[in-house]
C-alpha positions in Angstrom: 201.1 80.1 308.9 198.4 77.2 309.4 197.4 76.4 313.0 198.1 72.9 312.6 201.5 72.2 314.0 204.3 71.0 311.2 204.6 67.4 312.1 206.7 64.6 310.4 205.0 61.3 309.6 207.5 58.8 310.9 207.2 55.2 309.8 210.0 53.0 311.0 210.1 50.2 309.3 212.5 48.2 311.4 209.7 48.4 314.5 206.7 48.4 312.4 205.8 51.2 314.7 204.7 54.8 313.4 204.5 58.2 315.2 204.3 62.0 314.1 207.0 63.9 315.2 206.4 68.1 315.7 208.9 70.2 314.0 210.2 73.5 314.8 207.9 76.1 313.5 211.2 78.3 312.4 211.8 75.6 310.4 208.8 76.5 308.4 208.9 80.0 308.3 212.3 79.8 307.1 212.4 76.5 305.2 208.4 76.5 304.3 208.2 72.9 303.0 209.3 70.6 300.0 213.3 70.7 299.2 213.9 73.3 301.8 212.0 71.0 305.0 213.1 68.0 303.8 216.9 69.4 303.3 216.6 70.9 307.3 215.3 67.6 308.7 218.2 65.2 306.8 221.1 67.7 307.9 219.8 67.4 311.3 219.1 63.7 311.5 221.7 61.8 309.7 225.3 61.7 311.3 228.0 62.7 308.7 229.1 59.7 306.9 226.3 57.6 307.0 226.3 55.1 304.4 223.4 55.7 301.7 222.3 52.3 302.0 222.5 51.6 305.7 219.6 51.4 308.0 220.7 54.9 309.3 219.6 56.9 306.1 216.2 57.9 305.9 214.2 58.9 302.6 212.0 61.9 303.4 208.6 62.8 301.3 208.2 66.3 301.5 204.8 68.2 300.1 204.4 71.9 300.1 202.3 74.9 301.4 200.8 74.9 297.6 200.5 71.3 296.9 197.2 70.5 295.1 196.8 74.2 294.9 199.2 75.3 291.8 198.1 74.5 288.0 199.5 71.6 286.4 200.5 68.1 287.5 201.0 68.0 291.8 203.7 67.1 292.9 206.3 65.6 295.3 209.6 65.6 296.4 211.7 62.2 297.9 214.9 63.5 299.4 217.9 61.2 300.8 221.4 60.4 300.9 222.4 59.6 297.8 224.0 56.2 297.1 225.4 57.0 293.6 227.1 59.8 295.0 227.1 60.4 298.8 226.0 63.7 298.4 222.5 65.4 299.4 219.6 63.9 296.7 216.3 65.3 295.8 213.6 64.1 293.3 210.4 65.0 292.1 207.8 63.1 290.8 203.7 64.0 289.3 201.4 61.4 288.8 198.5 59.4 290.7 201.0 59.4 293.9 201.5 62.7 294.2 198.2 64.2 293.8 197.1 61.3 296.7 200.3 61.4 298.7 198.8 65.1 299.4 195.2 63.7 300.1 196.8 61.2 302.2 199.3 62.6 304.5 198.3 66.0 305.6 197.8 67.5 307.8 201.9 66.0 308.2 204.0 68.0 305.7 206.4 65.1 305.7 206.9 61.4 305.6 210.0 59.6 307.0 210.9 56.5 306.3 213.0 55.1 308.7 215.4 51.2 309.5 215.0 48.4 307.6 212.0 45.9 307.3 213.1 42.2 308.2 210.9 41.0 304.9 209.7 43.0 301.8 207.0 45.7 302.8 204.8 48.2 301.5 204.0 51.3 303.4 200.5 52.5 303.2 199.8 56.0 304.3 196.0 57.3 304.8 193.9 59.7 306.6 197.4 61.0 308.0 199.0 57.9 309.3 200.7 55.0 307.7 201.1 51.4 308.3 203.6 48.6 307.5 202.4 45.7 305.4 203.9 42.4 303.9 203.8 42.3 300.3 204.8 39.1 297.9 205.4 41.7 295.1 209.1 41.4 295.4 210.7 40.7 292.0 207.9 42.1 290.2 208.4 45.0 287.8 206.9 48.5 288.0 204.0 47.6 285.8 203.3 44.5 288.2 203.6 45.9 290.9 201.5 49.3 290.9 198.2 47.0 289.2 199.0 44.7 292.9 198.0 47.9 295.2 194.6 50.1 295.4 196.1 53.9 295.6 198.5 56.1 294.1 201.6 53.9 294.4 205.3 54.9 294.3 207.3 51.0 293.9 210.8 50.2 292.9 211.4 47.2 290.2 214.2 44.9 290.0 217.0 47.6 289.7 216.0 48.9 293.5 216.3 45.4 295.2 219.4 45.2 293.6 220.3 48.2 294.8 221.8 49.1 291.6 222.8 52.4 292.5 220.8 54.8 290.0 217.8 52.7 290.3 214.6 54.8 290.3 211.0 54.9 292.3 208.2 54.6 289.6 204.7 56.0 290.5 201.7 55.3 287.6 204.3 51.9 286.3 206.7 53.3 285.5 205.0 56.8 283.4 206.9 58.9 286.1 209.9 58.0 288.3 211.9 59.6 291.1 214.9 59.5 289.0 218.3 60.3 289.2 220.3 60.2 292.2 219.5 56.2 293.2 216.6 56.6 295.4 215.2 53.1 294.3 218.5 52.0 295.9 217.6 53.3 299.5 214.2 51.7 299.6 215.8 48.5 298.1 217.9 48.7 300.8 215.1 48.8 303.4 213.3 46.0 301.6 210.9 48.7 301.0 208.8 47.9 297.7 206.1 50.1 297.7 204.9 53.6 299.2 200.9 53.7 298.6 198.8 56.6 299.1 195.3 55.5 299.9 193.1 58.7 299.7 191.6 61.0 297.3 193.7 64.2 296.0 192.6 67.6 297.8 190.3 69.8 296.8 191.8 72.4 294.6 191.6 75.8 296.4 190.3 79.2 294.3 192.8 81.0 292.4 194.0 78.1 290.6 192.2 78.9 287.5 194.1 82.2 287.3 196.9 80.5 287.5 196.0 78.0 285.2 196.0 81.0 282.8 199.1 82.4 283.3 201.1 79.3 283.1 199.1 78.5 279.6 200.4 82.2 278.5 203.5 82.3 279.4 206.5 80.9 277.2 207.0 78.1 279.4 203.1 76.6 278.9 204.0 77.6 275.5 206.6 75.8 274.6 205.4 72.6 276.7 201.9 73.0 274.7 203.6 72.7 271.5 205.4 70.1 271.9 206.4 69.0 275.6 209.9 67.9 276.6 210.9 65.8 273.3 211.4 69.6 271.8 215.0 69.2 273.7 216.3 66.8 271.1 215.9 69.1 268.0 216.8 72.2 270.8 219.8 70.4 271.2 221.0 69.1 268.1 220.1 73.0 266.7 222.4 74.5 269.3 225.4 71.4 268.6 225.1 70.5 272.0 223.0 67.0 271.8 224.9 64.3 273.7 225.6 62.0 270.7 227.4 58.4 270.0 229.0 58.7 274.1 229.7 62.6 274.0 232.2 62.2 270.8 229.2 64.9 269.2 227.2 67.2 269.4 224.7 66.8 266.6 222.6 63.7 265.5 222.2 63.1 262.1 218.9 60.8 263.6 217.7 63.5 265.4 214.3 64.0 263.8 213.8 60.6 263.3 213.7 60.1 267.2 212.2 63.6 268.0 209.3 66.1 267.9 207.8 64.6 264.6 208.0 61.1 266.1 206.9 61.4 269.1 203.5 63.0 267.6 203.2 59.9 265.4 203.4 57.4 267.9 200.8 59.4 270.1 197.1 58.6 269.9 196.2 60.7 272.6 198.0 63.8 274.7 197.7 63.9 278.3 197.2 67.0 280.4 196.3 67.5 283.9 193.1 68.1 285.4 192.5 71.9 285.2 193.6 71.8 281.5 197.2 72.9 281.3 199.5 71.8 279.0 201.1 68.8 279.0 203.2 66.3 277.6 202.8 63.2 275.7 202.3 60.0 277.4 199.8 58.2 275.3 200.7 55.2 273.5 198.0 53.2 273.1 198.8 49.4 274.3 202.6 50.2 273.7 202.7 52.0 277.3 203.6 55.7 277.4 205.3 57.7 274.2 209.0 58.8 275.4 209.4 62.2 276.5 212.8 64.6 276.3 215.6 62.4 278.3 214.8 59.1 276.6 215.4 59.8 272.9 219.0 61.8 274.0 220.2 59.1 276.5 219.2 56.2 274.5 219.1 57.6 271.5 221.1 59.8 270.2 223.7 59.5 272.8 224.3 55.5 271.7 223.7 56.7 267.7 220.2 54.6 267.9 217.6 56.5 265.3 215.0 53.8 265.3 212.3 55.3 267.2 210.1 51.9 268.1 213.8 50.6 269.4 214.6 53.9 271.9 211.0 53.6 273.3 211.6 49.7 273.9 214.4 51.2 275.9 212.8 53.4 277.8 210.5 51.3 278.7 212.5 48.7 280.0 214.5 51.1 282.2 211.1 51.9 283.3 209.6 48.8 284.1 212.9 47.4 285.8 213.4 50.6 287.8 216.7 52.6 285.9 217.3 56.0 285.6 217.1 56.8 281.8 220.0 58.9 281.5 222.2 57.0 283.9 221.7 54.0 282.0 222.3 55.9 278.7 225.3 56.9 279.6 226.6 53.3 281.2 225.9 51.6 278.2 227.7 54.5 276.0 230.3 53.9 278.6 230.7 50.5 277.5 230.4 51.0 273.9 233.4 53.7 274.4 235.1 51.2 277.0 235.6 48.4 274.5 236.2 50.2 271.5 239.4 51.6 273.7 240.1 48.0 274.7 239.5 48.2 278.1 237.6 45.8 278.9 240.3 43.0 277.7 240.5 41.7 281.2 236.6 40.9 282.3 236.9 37.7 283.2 235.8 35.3 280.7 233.9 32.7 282.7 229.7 31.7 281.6 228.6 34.9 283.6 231.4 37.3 283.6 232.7 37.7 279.9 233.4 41.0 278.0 230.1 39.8 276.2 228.3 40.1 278.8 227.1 36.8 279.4 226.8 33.6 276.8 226.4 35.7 273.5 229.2 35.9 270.5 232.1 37.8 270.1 230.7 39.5 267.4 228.1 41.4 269.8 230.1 43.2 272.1 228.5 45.8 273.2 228.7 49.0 270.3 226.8 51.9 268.9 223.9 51.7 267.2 223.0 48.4 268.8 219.8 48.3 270.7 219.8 44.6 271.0 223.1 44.5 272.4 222.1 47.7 274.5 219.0 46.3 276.2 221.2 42.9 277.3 223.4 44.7 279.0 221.2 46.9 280.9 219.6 43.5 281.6 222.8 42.5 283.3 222.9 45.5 285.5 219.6 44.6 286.6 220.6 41.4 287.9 224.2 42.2 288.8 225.0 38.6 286.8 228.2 39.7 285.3 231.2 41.4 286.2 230.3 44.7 284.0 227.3 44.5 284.6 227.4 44.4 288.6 230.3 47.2 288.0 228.1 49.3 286.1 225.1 49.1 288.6 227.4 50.7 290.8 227.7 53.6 288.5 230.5 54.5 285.3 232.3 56.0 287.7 233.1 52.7 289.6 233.4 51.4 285.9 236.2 54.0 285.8 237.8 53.2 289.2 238.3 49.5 287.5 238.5 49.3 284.1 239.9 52.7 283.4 238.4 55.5 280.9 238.0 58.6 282.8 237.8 60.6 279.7 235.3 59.0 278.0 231.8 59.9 280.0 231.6 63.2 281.9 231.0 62.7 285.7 230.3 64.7 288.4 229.9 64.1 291.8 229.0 60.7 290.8 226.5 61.6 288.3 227.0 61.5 284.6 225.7 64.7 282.9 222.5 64.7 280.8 220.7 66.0 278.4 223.3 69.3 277.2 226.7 68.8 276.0 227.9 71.5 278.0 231.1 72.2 275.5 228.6 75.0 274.3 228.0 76.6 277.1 230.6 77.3 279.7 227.2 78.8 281.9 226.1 75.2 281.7 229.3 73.4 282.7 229.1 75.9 285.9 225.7 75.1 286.4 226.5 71.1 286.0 229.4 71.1 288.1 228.2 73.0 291.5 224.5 71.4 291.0 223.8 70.0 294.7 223.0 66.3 293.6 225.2 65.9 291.1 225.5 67.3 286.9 221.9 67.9 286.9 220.3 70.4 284.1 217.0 70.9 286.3 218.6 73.1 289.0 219.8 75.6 286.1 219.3 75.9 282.4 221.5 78.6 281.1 222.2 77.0 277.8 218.9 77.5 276.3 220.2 81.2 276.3 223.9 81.0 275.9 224.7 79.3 273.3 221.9 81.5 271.0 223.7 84.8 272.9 224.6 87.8 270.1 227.9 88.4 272.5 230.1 86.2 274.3 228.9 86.3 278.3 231.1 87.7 280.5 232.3 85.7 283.4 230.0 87.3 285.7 226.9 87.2 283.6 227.7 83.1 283.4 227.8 83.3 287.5 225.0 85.6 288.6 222.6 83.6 285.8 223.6 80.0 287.4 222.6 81.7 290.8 219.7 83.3 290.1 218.4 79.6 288.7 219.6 77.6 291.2 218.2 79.9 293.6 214.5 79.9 291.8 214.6 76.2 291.4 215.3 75.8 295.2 212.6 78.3 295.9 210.0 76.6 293.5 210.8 73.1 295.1 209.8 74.4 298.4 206.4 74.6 297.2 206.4 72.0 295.7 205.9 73.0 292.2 206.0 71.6 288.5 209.6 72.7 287.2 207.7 74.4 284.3 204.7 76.1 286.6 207.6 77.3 288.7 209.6 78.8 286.2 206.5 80.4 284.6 205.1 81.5 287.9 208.6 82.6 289.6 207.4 86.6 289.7 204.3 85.0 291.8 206.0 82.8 294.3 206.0 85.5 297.1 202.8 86.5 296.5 201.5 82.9 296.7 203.2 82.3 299.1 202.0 85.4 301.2 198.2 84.0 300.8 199.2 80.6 302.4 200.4 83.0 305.6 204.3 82.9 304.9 206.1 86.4 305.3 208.9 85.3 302.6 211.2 86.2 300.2 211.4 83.8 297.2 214.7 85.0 296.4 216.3 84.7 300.0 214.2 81.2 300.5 216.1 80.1 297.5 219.2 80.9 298.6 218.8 79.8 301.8 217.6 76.4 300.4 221.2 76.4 298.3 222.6 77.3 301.3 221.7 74.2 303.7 222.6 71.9 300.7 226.3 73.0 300.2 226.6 72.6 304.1 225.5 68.8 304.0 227.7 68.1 301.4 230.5 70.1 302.7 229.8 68.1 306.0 230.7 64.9 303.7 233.5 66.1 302.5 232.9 67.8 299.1 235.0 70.6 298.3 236.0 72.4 295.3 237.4 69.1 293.8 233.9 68.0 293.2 233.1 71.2 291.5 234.8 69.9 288.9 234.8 70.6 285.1 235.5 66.6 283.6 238.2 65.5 281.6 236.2 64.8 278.6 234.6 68.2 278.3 237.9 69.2 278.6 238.4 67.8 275.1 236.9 69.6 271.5 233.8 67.6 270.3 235.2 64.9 267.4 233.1 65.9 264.7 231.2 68.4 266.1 231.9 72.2 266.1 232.4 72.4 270.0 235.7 72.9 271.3 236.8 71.8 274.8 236.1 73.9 277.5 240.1 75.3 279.2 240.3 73.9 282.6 241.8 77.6 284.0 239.3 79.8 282.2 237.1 76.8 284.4 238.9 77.4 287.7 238.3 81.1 287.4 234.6 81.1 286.4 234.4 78.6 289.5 236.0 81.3 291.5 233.7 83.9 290.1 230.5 81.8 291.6 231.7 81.1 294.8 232.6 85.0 295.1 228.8 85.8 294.3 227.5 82.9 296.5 229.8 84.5 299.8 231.7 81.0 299.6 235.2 81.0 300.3 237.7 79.8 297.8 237.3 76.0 298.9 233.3 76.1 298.1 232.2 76.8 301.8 229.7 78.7 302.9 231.3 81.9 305.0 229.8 82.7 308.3 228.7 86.3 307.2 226.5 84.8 304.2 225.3 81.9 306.8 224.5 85.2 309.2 223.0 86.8 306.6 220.5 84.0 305.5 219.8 83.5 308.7 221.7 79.9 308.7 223.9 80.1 311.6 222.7 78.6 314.4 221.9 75.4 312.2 225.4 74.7 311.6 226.3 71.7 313.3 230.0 71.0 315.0 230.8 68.8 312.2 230.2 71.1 309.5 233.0 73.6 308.7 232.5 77.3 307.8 234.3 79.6 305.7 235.6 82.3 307.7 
């Protein structure tokens, strides 16, 4: 371990005063830094219920013993209380912020953000302290907003100081974005507009190049090489599991029309990091950044949209105004779905807060295939004008609490799912549903294997390869490290690890990680409910080949997880596997225990 004492950097903006705060140092032996730090200091700081947008919640920036140090983009992670779902949030984002948030902050391993500032502020962090400024960017977009600051700067648009509740943080204007989960919201909340980072990025340490090469050779660098993220669409539609026309499909007859072929078209230039690893494409000349693999599915082929100039107009209005991609996909899909079903027969029909979202005809109700009518509404979620549209910025599921249409858009734990129709992968549909934040296809992949599988997976091949994920993702995030240099590197973690002074096993780090999460959400409340399989992957694609997944064949694969996590049958964590990890004496009162 470093000799330098882990400290959090605690900027209050409710004061305007700062001050570093020392951490126990078995919190980083055990925890290290990133997710795993960040998760320790929220489940000891925030008192259960807290509401997500309340001056009580915090947002956390957590580096890592290997940040600047690992090949690839750097990178951060913002952890909070998540407003869209009230369960534990973590994000990660590359960029010019990341790579100087690093420079900036250490030798703090963490920044807290605390209150709320009494007009809109920027926090700007250098030579490991921070200070609170006024800033007359509020209102401005992304784009705006990053050319008003000198530094790496991490801002929220519109959708944050709304507090539309997936609104996102973007760093570089919007090119990358603390995404899902509605972090934008919390610093909306605080009439926080911008975090800047004011120094140079570290030094990169020896070794890296070695590294470098191994992540180029190894499937992962691969795969991203030849044709970054946007592969997913064609991945997807392949395996008839690509989200299509508001999860009725699972196959896009548009696919390659919005895919790998496009995407190389539309780029005049590909982007890679500093040391030369590959990279993904985010060169578009003066039309802003190419999309990469969640755009095209959430706005394309999940609302039936095959124009490609149309899905990256999309995109980049969620990323100027501050929206998650895939949350705002699926919103508008809910719509589409909503009024085909006739649902949304009673919005009242007053200048603001008509089924047509606001002064245009009948005739353009929101439907598939419509980007104009698309890109209005999402413009009304923005500014919370009408009554679907303030509804919706709340989230589809509040759009379900009152209009109805629970089985139209999967949902879980306030999250709608992304990127893989799980109806082809049971594995998946585990991995969505017990996912910490929400349906999230980041914490575990097991699709990309599934659904190409020679034999049907057993039950407890589905279980122990969610686990094993989950628990490299969590380790990998305690770094922090690139999701693709992570997964490529996984076999190295310990040993990396090892030269940075840390006696740790990546496997128990990860599990330990997994661990603390479940306990702050099973403080809140969640339970095995929320482990849910939703009602409308319950249900066979309608012209796709996918049938719906049985909700007991569900329930017992859930049962199979918890067995190999040492949960009980209610999804807690059981004092022997707490023990065992090395967890115990964290538990608060509040928190209950499986026995």
């Amino acid at each position: 371990m470093e000799e330098t004492p882990l400290s959090a950097l605690c900027a209050n903006l409710s004061t305007g005063e700062t001050r570093r705060e020392r951490l126990p140092e078995d919190w980083g032996d055990r925890f290290v830094g990133g997710k795993g730090l960040a998760a320790r200091y929220l489940y000891e700081t925030l008192e259960p219920g807290t509401d997500p947008l309340s001056d009580a919640n915090v947002v956390v920036f957590a580096i890592g013993p290997l940040s600047g140090h690992l090949p690839g983009e750097t990178r951060v992670a913002a952890v909070t209380k998540s407003p869209l779902s009230g369960a534990f949030l973590d994000s990660y984002v590359g960029g010019s912020f990341a790579s100087r948030l690093v420079g900036s902050l250490r030798p703090n391993t963490l920044l807290v953000v605390e209150g709320v500032a009494s007009a809109p502020s920027a926090l700007v962090v250098s030579d490991g302290d921070a200070r609170i400024e006024r800033t007359a960017s509020w209102g401005e977009d992304a784009v705006s907003t990053d050319a008003a600051f000198d530094g790496g700067v991490a801002c929220i648009g519109p959708a944050g100081e709304n507090r539309v509740r997936f609104a996102t943080v973007a760093v570089d204007g919007g090119d990358h974005q603390f995404g899902r989960g509605g972090v934008g919201a919390v610093f909306g909340s605080k009439r926080l507009k911008a975090v800047v980072a004011r120094d140079d990025p570290p030094t990169r340490g020896e070794g890296g190049a070695g590294l470098a090469d191994a992540f180029e050779s190894s499937d992962a660098g691969r795969w991203l090489d030849a044709h970054g993220t946007v592969g997913t669409v064609e991945f997807a539609d392949a395996a008839d599991v690509l989200p299509t026309r508001g999860w009725r499909d699972g196959t896009f007859a548009g696919a390659e029309d919005i895919g790998i072929e496009a995407v190389r078209a539309a780029a005049t230039a590909r982007e890679r990091s500093d040391d030369d690893v590959p990279g993904d494409f985010r060169v578009r000349g003066d039309d802003g950044s190419v999309p990469r693999g969640a755009t095209p599915i959430s706005l394309g082929a999940a609302l039936g949209i095959d124009d490609f100039d149309a899905v990256a107009e999309l995109g980049g209005l969620c990323d100027r105004l501050g929206l998650d991609v895939i949350s705002a996909g699926n919103a508008v899909a809910w719509a589409a779905r909503a009024a085909e079903e006739g649902l949304l027969s009673d919005v009242s029909a007053g200048e603001t807060h008509a089924p047509t979202f606001g002064g245009v005809e009948e005739a353009h109700r929101v439907s598939f295939v419509d980007p104009d009518t698309a890109r209005e509404l999402l413009e009304h979620v923005v500014r919370r004008d009408t009554e679907l549209g303030d509804t919706l910025a709340d989230g589809v599921a509040a759009a379900v609490s009152r209009f109805g249409g629970a089985d139209l858009i999967p949902i879980i734990k306030g999250l709608s799912l992304p990127t893989y129709d799980p109806r082809g992968s049971p594995a998946q549909a585990l991995a969505y549903a017990t996912s910490d934040r929400g349906a999230c296809h980041r914490r575990a992949r097991p699709v990309v294997e599934e659904v190409f599988a020679t034999e049907e997976w057993t039950e407890a091949e589905r279980a122990a390869s969610v686990v094993a994920e989950q628990n490299a993702r969590a380790a990998s995030w305690c770094l922090v490290a690139d999701d693709f240099v992570g997964e490529a590197l996984a076999d190295r973690t310990a040993s990396m690890l090892e030269a940075r002074g840390y006696d740790q096993n990546a496997e128990t780090l990860g599990e330990r990680v997994w661990n603390l999460t479940r306990l702050f959400n099973v403080r809140e409340g969640f339970d095995r409910e929320d482990d849910s399989l939703p009602a409308a992957i319950r249900r066979s694609q309608e012209r796709g080949h996918r049938e719906g997944l049985d909700a007991d064949a569900f329930d017992s694969l859930l049962s199979a997880y918890y067995d190999r996590r040492g949960w009980d049958e209610r999804g807690r964590p059981t004092r022997s596997t707490l023990e065992r990890l090395d967890l115990l004496s964290d538990v608060d009162a509040e928190t209950p225990v499986g026995e």
